[in-house]
N, C-alpha and C positions, 0 to 999 in steps of 0.2 A: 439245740441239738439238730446238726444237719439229716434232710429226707436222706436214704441213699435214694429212693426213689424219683427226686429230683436231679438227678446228678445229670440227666441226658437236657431237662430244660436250661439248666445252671451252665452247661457248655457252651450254647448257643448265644448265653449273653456277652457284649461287650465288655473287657476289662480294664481297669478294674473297676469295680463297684461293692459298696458295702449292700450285705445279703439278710436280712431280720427275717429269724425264725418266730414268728407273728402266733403260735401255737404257745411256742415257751414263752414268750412277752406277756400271753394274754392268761397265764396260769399263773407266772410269778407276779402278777399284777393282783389277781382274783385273791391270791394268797395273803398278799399283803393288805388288802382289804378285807377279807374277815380276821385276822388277826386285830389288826386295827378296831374292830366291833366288839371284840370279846376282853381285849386289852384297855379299851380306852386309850390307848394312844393313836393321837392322830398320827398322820404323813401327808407331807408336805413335801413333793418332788422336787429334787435338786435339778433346776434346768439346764445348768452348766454340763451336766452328767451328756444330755444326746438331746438336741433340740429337734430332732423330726417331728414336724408336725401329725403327720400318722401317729404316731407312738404316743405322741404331748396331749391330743385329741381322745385315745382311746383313756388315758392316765384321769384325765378330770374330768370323764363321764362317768369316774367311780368315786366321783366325791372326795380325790385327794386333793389338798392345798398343793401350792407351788412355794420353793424356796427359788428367789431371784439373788443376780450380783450384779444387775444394769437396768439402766431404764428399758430399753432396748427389750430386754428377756420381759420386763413385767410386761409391755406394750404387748410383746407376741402370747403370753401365754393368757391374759383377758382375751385375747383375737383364741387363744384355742380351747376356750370355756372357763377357766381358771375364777370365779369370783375375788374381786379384788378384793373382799375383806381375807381372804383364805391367804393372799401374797405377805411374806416375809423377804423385808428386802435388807441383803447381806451384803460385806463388802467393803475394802479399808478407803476406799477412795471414792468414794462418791461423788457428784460434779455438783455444782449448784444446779445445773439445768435437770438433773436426774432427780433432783430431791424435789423440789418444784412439781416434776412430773407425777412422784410419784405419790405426790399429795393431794394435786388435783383428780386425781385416779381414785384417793379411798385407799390405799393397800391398809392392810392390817395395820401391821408394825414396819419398824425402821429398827433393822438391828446395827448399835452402833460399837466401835469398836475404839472408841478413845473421847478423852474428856472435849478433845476440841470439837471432835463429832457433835457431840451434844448440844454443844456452843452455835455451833454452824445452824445444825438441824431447827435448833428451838428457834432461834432469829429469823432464818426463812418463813418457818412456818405463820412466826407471827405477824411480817411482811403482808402475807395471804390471809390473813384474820383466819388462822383453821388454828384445833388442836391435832395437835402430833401426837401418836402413841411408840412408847420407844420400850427396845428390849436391848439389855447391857451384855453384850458378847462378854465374856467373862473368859479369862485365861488362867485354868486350873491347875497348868504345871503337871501334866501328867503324859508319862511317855507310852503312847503306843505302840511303840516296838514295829515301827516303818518305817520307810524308806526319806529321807531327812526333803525330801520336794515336798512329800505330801503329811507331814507332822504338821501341827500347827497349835498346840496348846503346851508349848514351853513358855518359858519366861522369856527368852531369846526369840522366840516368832516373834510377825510382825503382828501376829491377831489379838484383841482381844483385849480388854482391861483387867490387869493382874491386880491380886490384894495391894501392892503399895496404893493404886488407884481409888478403892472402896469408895473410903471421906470424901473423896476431890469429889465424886462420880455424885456418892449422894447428895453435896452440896449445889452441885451445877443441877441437881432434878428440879430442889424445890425454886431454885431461884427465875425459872420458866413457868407460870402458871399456864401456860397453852400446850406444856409436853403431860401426858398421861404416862405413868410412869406402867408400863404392863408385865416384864415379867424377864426373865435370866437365860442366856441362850450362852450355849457349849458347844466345842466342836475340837475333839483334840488332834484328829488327823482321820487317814482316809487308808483302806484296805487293813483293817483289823482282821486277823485269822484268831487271835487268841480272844475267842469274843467275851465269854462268861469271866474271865478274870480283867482284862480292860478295862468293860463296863460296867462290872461292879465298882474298882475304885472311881471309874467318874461318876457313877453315883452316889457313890460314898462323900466324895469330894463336892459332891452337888449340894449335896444334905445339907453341908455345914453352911456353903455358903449361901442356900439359902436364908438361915436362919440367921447369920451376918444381917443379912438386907432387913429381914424383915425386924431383928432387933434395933434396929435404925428408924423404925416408921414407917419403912415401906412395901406394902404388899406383894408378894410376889404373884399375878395370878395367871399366868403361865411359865409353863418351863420348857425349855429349848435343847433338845438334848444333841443336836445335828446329825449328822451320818457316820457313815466311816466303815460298817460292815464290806468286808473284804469277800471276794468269790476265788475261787479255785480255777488258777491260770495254766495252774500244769495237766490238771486231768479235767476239761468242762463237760464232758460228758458223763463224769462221776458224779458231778455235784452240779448241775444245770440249773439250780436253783437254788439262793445262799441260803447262809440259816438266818433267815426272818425271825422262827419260831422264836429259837436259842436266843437272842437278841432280845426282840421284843421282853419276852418271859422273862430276861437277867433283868432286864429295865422294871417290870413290874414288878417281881421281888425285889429287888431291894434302892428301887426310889420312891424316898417318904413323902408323897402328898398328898393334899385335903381333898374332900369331893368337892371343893370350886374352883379347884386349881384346874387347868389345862394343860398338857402335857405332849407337848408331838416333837417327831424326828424328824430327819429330812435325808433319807437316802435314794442317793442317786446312781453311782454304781451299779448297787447290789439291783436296783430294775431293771436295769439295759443291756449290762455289761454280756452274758453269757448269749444273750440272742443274737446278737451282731458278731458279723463273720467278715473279714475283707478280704473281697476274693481276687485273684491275681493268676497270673499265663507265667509261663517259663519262653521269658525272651531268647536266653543263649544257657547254655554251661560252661564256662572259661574255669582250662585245669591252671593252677597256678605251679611254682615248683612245689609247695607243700601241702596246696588247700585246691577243692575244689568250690566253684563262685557257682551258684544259683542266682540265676539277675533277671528280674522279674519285672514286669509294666509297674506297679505299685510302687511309691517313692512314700520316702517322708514327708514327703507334703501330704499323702492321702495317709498316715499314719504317722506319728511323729513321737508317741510312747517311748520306743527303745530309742531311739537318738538324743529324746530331751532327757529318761532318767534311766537307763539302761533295763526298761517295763518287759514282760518273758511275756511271749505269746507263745500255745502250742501253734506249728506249722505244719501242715498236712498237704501230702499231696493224694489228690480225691481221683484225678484218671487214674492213679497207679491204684488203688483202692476200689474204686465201682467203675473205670473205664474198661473191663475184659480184657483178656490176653492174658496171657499166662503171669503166673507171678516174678517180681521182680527183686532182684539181689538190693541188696542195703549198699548205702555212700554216705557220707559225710559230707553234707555242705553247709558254707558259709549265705545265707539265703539276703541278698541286697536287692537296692532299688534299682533306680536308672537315675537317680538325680547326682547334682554334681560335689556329691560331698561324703568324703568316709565315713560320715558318720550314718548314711543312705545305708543302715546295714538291721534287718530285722532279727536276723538270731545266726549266731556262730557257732560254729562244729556241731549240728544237728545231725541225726543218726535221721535218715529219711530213706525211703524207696527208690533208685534209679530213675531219675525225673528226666526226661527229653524236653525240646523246642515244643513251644502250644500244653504239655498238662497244664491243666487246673489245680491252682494252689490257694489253700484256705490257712489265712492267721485269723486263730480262733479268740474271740472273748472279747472283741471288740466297739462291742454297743456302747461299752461307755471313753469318755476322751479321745474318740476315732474320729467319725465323720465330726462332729460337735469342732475339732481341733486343728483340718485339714487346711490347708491354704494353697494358692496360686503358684505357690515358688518353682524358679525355671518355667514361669509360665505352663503349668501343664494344667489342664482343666480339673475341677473337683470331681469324686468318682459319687454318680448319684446312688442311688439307694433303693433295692430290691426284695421286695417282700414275697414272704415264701406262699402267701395265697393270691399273688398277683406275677406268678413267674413270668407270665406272657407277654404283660407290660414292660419288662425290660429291653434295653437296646440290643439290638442282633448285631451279631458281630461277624464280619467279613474273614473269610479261612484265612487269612494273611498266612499262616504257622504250619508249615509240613513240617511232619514228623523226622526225626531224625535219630 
């Protein structure tokens, strides 16, 4: 939730840059860790979600594991305290050099996602005289009712080993006496709003297949329930904080497991998402014959959500809101980047405030797949990252921008 009482330090900084509300990060964190203590589910931060180090730093001084998908992410999050037995490393494509590393390292488990996986992993391992512990991604067929980029537990994803798999999978365990077979990891997509009905049938659907596995011989003794909780994009100032509780609570009613069993999730979103802010200048206003253009310093390289799945950010302009002067009549704009491509477009036909050259423009909800996903393109530099109790620290920025 933005200060308004920041709004005079936040103008002064160079644009654009992503802006961490470090107040809300460090409550939806707190939150998630006593839940976590009174639930017995652990969490395991998904680091693909926002890899700031600030953020990754404060995350595993409260004793959350990491969910990794690269050598690379495990490498940095042991560098940001992470205990490598805590590391779960995810992921359909793993490299031989990744898997190698990530043995030599100690990570927990190796969650794998297909029989050849198995094959590959066991053989390396034994290369290195070590035993492997592995966890079978499992592909429950269950629709999350999301947007078809981010589903991933159909039979038509590329995740995960579906029931045809089972025999093959248990077969390839025992025929490795160096893999430890540890336990069943799930993940059916990402930005759940229907949380209590979702994660009951993949609980439901867990149930059984655990008892598959274990009626086969093999112990199940963790379970992997992955992420997927969704936050509220249209209104974050309603909901600043996801529902952890709801979530959690569905999980621990109705998934049946033993007291040796283990049990943790890995959401990455629902930590980051609401604190991150990418804030952005109003470069020009171009009236078109039908549309008014809002074209802004910020490209899809510093955000890339709505161009890659058409993702809703709320867009705010913040001088029209805390900069004074009198109030201002409503427009409709189409709010774009400056890079070179139509698809350079963050949200169309927005009802917004009469925005000039130079306001301060906030796309909201952006801590998670923002900065984590920015790149170079058009050569334009990455936008760094400004924390809301270190405003001072940020780049000052030269008045380039009269008002117009």
């Amino acid at each position: 939730m933005l200060q308004i009482e920041d709004f005079g330090a936040l103008s002064k900084i160079e644009t654009p840059f992503y802006y961490y509300d470090i107040d809300l990060f460090r409550r939806t964190a707190d939150l998630a860790a006593s839940l976590s203590r009174e639930t017995g589910i652990e969490i395991h931060y998904s680091v693909k979600a926002n890899s700031d180090r600030r953020l990754i730093e404060m995350l595993s001084s409260r004793g959350f594991g990491a969910d990794c998908v690269s050598g690379d992410e495990i490498v940095f999050a042991v560098d940001c305290g992470f205990r490598p037995e805590s590391i779960m490393f995810a992921g359909v494509g793993k490299t031989d050099k990744e898997i190698f590393q990530a043995l030599q390292m100690g990570i927990g488990s190796f969650n794998v996602e297909s029989l050849e996986e198995i094959a590959i992993i066991g053989d390396l391992a034994g290369r290195l005289g070590r035993r492997v512990s592995i966890t079978l991604r499992i592909n429950p067929n269950i629709d999350p009712h999301t947007h078809h980029y981010i589903t991933t537990g159909l039979y038509e994803d590329k995740f995960g080993i579906s029931d045809v798999g089972f025999d093959g999978a248990v077969t390839l365990l025992r025929q490795f006496p160096n893999i430890d077979f540890y336990g069943l990891q799930f993940h059916i997509g990402s930005q759940i709003m229907d949380v209590e009905e979702v994660f009951r049938l993949e609980c439901e659907r867990v149930n059984e297949i655990v008892r598959i596995f274990e009626a086969n011989g093999l112990t199940v003794r963790n379970i992997d329930l992955g992420g997927g909780l969704g936050v509220d994009y249209d209104e974050p100032d309603l909901h600043p904080i996801p529902e952890l509780e709801k979530w959690l609570r569905t999980i621990d009613r109705h998934l049946v497991r033993r007291p040796d069993q283990k049990l943790h999730v890995e959401p990455g979103r629902a930590m980051v998402a609401q604190c991150g802010t990418l804030m952005t200048r109003v470069l020009y206003v171009k009236k078109g014959e039908n549309r008014r253009f809002l074209i802004v310093d910020a490209g899809m390289n510093d955000l890339i959500r709505p161009a890659l799945y058409g993702a809703y950010h709320k867009i705010e302009n913040l001088s029209a809101h805390y900069g004074g002067g009198p109030a201002r009549e409503s427009r409709v704009y189409d709010v774009v980047g400056p890079v070179c491509e139509s698809a350079d477009t963050f949200g169309t036909q927005r009802l917004m405030e009469k925005s000039v050259r130079g306001d301060l423009i906030a796309i909201r909800s952006t801590g998670a797949y923002g900065q984590v996903m920015a790149s170079h393109y058009n050569m334009r530099p990455l936008a760094p990252a400004v924390y809301s109790d270190r405003l001072s620290e940020g780049p000052r920025r030269k008045d380039y921008y009269s008002q117009q």
